[in-house]
C-alpha positions in Angstrom: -7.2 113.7 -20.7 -6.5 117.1 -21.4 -2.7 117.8 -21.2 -1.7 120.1 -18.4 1.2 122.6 -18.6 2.0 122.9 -15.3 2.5 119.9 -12.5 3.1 120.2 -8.8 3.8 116.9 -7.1 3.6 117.3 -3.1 6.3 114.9 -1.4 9.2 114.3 -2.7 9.4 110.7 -1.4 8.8 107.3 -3.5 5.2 108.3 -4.9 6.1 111.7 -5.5 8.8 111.4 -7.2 7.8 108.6 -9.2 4.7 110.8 -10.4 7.3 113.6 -10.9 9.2 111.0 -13.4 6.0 110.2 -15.5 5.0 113.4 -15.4 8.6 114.7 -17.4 8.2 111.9 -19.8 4.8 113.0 -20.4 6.2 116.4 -21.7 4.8 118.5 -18.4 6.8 120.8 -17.1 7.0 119.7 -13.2 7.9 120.9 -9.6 8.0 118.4 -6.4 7.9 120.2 -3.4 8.5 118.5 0.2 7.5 120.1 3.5 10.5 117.8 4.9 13.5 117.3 3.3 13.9 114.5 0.6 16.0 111.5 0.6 20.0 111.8 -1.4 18.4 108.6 -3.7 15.2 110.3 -4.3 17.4 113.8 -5.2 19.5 112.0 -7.8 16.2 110.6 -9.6 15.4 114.1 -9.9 18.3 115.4 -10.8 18.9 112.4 -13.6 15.3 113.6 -15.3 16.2 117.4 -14.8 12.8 118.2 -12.8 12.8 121.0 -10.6 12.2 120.5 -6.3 12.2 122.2 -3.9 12.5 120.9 0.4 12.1 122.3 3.7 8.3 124.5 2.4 5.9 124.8 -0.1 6.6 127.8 -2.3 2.5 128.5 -1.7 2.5 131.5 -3.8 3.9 130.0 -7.1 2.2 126.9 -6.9 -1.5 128.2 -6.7 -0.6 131.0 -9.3 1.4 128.1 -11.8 -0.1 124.9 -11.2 -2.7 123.2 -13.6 -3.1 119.1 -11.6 -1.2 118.6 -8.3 0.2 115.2 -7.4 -0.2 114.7 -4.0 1.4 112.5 -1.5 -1.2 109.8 0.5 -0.1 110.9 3.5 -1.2 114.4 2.7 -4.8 115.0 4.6 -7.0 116.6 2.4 -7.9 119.1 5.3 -4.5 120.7 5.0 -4.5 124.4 4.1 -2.6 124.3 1.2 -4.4 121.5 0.0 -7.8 123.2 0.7 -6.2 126.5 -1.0 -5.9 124.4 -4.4 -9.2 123.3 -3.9 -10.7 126.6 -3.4 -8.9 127.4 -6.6 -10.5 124.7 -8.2 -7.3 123.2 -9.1 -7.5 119.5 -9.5 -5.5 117.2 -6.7 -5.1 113.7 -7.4 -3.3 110.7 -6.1 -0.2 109.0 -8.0 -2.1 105.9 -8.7 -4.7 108.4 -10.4 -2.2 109.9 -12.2 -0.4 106.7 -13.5 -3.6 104.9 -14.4 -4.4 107.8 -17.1 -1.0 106.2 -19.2 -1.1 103.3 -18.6 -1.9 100.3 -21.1 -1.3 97.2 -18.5 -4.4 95.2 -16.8 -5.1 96.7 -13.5 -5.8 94.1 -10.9 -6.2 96.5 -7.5 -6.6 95.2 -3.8 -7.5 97.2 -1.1 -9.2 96.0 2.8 -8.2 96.7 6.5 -6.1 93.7 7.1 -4.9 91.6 4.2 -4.4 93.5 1.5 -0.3 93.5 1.1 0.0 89.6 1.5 -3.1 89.3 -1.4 -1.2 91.6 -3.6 2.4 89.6 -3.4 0.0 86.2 -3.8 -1.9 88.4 -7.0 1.9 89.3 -8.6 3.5 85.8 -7.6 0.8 83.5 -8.7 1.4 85.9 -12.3 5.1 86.1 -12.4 5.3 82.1 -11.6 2.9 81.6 -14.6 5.3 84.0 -17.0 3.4 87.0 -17.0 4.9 90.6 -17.2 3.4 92.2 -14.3 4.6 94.9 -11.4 4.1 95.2 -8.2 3.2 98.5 -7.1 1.0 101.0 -5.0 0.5 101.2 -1.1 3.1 98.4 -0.9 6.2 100.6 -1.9 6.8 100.8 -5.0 5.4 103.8 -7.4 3.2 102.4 -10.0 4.0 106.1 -11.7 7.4 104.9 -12.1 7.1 101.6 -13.9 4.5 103.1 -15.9 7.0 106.0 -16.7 10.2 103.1 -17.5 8.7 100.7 -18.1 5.2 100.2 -18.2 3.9 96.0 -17.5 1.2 93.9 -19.3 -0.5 93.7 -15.8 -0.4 95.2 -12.4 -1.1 93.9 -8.9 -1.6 97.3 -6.8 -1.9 97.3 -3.5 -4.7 100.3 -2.7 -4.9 102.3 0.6 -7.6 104.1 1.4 -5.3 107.2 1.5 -5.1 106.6 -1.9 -8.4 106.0 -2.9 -9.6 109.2 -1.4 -8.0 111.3 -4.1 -8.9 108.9 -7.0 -11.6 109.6 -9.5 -11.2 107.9 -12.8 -9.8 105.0 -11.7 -10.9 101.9 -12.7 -9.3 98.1 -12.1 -10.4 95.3 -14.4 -9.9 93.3 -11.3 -11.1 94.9 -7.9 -10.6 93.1 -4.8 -11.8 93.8 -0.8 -11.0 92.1 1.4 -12.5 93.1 4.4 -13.3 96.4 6.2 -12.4 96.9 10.2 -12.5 100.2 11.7 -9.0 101.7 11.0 -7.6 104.9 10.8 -10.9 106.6 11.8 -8.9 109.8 13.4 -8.6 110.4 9.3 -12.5 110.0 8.8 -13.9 112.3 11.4 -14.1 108.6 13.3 -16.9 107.6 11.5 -16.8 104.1 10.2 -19.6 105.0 7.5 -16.5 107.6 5.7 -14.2 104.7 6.1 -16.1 102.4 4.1 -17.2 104.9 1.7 -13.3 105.2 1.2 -13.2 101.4 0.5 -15.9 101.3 -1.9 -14.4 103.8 -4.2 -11.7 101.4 -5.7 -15.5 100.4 -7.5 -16.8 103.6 -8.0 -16.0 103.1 -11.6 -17.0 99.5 -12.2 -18.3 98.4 -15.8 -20.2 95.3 -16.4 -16.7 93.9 -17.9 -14.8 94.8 -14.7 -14.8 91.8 -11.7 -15.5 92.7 -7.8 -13.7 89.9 -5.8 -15.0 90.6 -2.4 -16.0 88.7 1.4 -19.5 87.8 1.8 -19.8 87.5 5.1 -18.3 91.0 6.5 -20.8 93.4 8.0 -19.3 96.8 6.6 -18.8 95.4 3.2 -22.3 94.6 3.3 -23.2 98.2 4.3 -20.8 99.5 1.7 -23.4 98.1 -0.7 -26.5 99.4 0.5 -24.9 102.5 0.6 -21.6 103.3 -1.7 -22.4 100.7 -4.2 -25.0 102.2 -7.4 -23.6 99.5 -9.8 -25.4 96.5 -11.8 -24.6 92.9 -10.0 -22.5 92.1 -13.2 -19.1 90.6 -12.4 -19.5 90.1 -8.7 -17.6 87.2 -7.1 -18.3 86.7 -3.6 -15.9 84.7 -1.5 -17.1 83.0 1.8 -14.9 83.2 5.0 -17.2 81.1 7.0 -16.8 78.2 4.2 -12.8 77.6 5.2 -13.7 76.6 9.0 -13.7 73.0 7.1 -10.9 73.6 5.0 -8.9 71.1 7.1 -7.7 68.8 3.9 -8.9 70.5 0.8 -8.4 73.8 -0.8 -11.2 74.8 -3.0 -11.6 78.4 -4.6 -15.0 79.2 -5.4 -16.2 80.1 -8.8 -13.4 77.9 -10.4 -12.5 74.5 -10.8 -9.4 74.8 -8.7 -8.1 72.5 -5.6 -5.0 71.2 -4.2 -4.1 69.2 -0.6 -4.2 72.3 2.1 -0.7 70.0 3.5 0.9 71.5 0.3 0.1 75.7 1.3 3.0 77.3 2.7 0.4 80.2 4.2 -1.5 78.6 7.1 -4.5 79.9 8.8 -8.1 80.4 7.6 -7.3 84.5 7.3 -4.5 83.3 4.8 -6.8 80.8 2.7 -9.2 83.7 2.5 -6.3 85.8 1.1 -5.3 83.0 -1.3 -8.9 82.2 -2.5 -9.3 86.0 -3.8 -5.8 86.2 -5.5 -6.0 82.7 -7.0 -10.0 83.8 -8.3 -8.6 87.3 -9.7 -5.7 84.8 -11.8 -8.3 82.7 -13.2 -10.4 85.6 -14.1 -7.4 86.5 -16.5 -6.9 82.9 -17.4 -3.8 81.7 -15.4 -3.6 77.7 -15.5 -4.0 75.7 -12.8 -0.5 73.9 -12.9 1.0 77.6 -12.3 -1.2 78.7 -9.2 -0.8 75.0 -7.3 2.9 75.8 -8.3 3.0 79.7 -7.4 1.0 78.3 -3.9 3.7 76.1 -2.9 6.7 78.5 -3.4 5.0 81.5 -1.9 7.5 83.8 0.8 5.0 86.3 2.5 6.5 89.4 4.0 8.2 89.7 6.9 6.0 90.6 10.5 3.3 88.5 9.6 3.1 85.9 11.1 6.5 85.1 10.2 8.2 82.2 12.7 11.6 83.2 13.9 13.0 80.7 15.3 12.8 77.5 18.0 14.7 78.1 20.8 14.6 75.3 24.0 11.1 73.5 22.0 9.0 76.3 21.4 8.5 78.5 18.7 8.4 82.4 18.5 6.8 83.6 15.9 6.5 87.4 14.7 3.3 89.2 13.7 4.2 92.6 14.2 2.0 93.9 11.8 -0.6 93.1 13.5 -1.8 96.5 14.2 -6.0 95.9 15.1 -7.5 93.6 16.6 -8.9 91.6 13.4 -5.5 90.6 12.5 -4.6 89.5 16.0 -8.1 87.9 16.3 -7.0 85.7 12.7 -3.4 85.2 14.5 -4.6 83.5 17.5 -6.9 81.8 15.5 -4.0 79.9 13.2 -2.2 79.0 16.5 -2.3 75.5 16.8 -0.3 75.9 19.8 -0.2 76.6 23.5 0.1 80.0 23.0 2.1 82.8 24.8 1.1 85.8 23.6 2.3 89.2 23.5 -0.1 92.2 22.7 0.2 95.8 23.5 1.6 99.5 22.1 -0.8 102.4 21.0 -4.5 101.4 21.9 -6.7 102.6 18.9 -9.9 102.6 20.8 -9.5 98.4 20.4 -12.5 96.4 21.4 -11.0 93.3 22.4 -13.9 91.4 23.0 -14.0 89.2 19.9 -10.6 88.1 20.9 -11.8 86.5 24.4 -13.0 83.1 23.6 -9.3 82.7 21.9 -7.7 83.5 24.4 -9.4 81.9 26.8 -8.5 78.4 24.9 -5.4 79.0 23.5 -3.3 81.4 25.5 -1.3 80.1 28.6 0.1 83.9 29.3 -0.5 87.4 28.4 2.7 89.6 28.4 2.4 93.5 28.1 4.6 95.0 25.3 3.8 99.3 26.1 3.5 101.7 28.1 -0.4 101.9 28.9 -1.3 98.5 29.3 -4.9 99.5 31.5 -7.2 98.5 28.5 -5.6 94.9 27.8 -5.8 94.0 31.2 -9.4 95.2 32.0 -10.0 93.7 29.1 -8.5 89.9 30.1 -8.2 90.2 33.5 -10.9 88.1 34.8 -10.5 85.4 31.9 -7.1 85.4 32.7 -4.7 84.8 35.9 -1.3 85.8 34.0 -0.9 89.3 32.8 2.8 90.6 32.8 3.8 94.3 31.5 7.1 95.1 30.0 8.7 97.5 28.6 11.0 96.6 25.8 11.7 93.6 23.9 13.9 92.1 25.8 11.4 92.1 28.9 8.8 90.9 26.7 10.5 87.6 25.3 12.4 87.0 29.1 9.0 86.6 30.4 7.8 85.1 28.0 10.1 82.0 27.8 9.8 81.9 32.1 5.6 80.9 30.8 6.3 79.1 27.6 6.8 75.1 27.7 8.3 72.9 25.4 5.5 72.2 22.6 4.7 76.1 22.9 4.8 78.9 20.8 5.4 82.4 21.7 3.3 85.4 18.9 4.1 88.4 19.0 0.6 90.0 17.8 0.4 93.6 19.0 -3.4 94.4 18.1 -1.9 97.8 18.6 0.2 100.5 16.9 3.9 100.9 17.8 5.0 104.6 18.1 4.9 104.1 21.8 8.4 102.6 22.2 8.7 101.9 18.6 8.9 103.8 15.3 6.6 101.7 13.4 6.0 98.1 13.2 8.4 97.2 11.0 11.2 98.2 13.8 9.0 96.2 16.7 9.2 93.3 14.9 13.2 93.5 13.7 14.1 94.0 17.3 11.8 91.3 18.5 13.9 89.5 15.7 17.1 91.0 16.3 16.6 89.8 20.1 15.8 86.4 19.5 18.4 85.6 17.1 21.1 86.9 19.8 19.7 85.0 22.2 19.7 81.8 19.8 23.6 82.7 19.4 24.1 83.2 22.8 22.9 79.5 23.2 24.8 78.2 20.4 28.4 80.0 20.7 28.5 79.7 24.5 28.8 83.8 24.2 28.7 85.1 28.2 26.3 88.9 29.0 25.1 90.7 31.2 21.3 91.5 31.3 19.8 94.1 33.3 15.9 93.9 33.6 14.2 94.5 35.6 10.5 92.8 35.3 7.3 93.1 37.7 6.0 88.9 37.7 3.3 89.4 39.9 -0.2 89.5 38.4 -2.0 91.0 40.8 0.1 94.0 41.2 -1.3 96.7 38.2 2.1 99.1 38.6 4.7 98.0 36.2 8.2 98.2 37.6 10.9 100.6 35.6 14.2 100.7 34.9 
């Protein structure tokens, strides 16, 4: 690569200033400018490496006149104007992930997919780390891959890819690719068309050589499209992975293309969405030659994040368990489908033009209540309504897991699996699921400490009535 004299990175947040940090030790003279203001940690990074910023604008002028590559934030549409001004200019915009592969000498192994992808990443880095490897976790799932690269740079890398990211990467290339499945998502960012979507997807292979391996679901429709269309490579390297297959997985866990196998009784992840996950990060380990001792070992020790599908607690016999990342229906649809309880189930927040249809037979055998978690509920109930006698809207939390545990019986469970977004009462999934947390564990210590409160809710139990009484 050419050296650049000038770098612009836009977003001064973990990415940004991560790409900022490689970009000093690369010898570039560098400016990170936030629209927004940028965090007192993130400030004393760039203060420690002496690099310029700027907060609260874009200095437009200087940047178009001094800029040679901008670094910009995923989060940044490429429609913006200032974005389409560089462009104009012909002045190159990538991605931080772009930008750190160019200097870096570690082994890339890169996941990307609708639903799936951060708990196949954490399986990719801890099947490694349990086997001794040096490798770093990095990309969508928090942490800047610049950075490490910059400090500290790894033997191998498990990146977790968003399509945000992959839009504004062009050399790219990971020695390990992995998809693991495509759902509509985040169309308002692709005109809403699904075909632009999986083109997105299909880039993190847009550089493939016949030495690089494609880990990838054989059964998934848009996948398959991505092929016809998005996909002009030779069939070198390709390593299918069958979904359908794990309906029997009831005893055994096989991996295909290997020779590895181990009880299922002895998987901490459970549910035929999370074998899938596990079958493509123990297949990318034995593509680099991890032993088998290591992955039974890294299997059994394995903590996934939290909000997915994460049990809580018991309280009274049943079990509530959190899934708040469940933002689509897909991952709710793979939820229900790992209950192997009576299920209460609450669903509901910001409706992303959901068809819920795929999730009716489930709920039909499984579910003993629905309970509405936001405040447009109309979709989910003409959706379930007439497979369905109990359908209960709430408004908070609390609401949510009081009615619940009136439904639930001893034996139960109660998931919280939204198949929605959260910004109506929520800011993002991550605080739906600590308050549904949060909640639960007071309640628990309510129980336990004899502790006396007061609660005020007010909840509408009738089924038949489709106005939701408020506070």
């Amino acid at each position: 690569m050419k050296n650049k004299q000038y770098i612009v990175v836009l977003g001064g947040g973990e990415s940004g200033v991560g790409a900022a940090v490689l970009a000093k030790k690369q010898g570039f003279d560098v400016l990170v400018s936030d629209l927004g203001s940028i965090g007192t940690d993130y400030k004393m990074v760039l203060q420690e490496y002496q690099i310029d910023f700027e907060e609260g604008g874009h200095s437009k002028a200087l940047i178009l006149e001094k800029a040679d590559l901008v670094v910009k934030s995923p989060g940044i549409p490429n429609k913006v104007a200032m974005i389409q001004a560089l462009l104009d200019k012909g002045i190159e915009v990538i991605d931080e992930l772009e930008f750190a592969a160019r200097y870096t000498n570690g082994k890339i192994i890169a996941i990307t997919g609708s639903n799936g992808k951060t708990t196949t990443t954490r399986l990719v880095h801890h099947i490694l780390q349990t086997a001794g490897l040096d490798v770093g976790l990095a990309g969508n799932i928090g942490f800047s891959w610049a950075k490490q690269v910059a400090e500290n740079d790894h033997a191998y890398y498990a990146l977790e890819v968003s399509s945000f990211q992959l839009d504004n990467m062009y050399q790219f290339n990971a020695d390990i690719a992995i998809l693991v499945n495509i759902t509509p998502d985040h169309l308002d960012r692709y005109d809403y068309e699904l075909s632009n979507y999986i083109a997105s997807k299909f880039r993190i292979v847009q550089n493939k050589t016949t030495s690089n391996s494609f880990i990838y679901s054989e059964e998934d429709v848009n996948i398959a499209y991505g092929f016809e269309h998005y996909y002009n490579k030779d069939q070198a390297g390709l390593l299918p992975v069958s979904m359908k297959a794990l309906e029997n997985a009831t005893e055994i866990f096989r991996v295909p293309h290997t020779d590895f196998e181990m009880p299922v009784s002895e998987l901490v992840l459970k549910g035929r969405h999370n074998y899938f996950n596990m079958q493509c990060a123990v297949l990318a380990a034995k593509q680099i030659g991890v032993e088998n001792d290591a992955i039974r070992k890294a299997l059994q020790s394995f903590v996934n994040d939290p909000h997915r599908l994460e049990s809580v607690i018991s309280l009274n016999g049943v079990e509530y368990i959190n899934d708040s990342k469940a933002t689509n229906v897909d991952a709710t649809y793979f939820a229900l489908e790992a209950m192997e309880k009576t299920t209460v189930w609450i669903v509901g927040g910001v409706d992303k033009g959901n068809n819920y249809e795929p999730l009716l037979p489930l709920v039909k055998d499984k579910v003993r209540a629905i309970v509405c978690l936001g405040k447009d509920n109309s979709k989910i109930k003409a959706a379930f309504g007439e497979v369905h006698d109990i359908i209960v809207e709430t408004l908070s939390v609390g609401e949510a897991i009081k009615v619940a545990s009136l439904y639930a019986e001893e034996g139960d469970a109660v998931l919280l699996s939204p198949a929605c977004a959260s910004f109506d009462l929520f800011k993002n999934y991550i605080d739906r699921g600590n308050q549904y947390k949060e909640t639960l564990l007071r309640q628990h210590k309510i129980m336990t400490e004899g502790i006396q409160v007061s609660l005020d809710i007010n909840i509408n139990l009738n089924p038949s009535d489709n106005q939701t009484d408020k506070n």
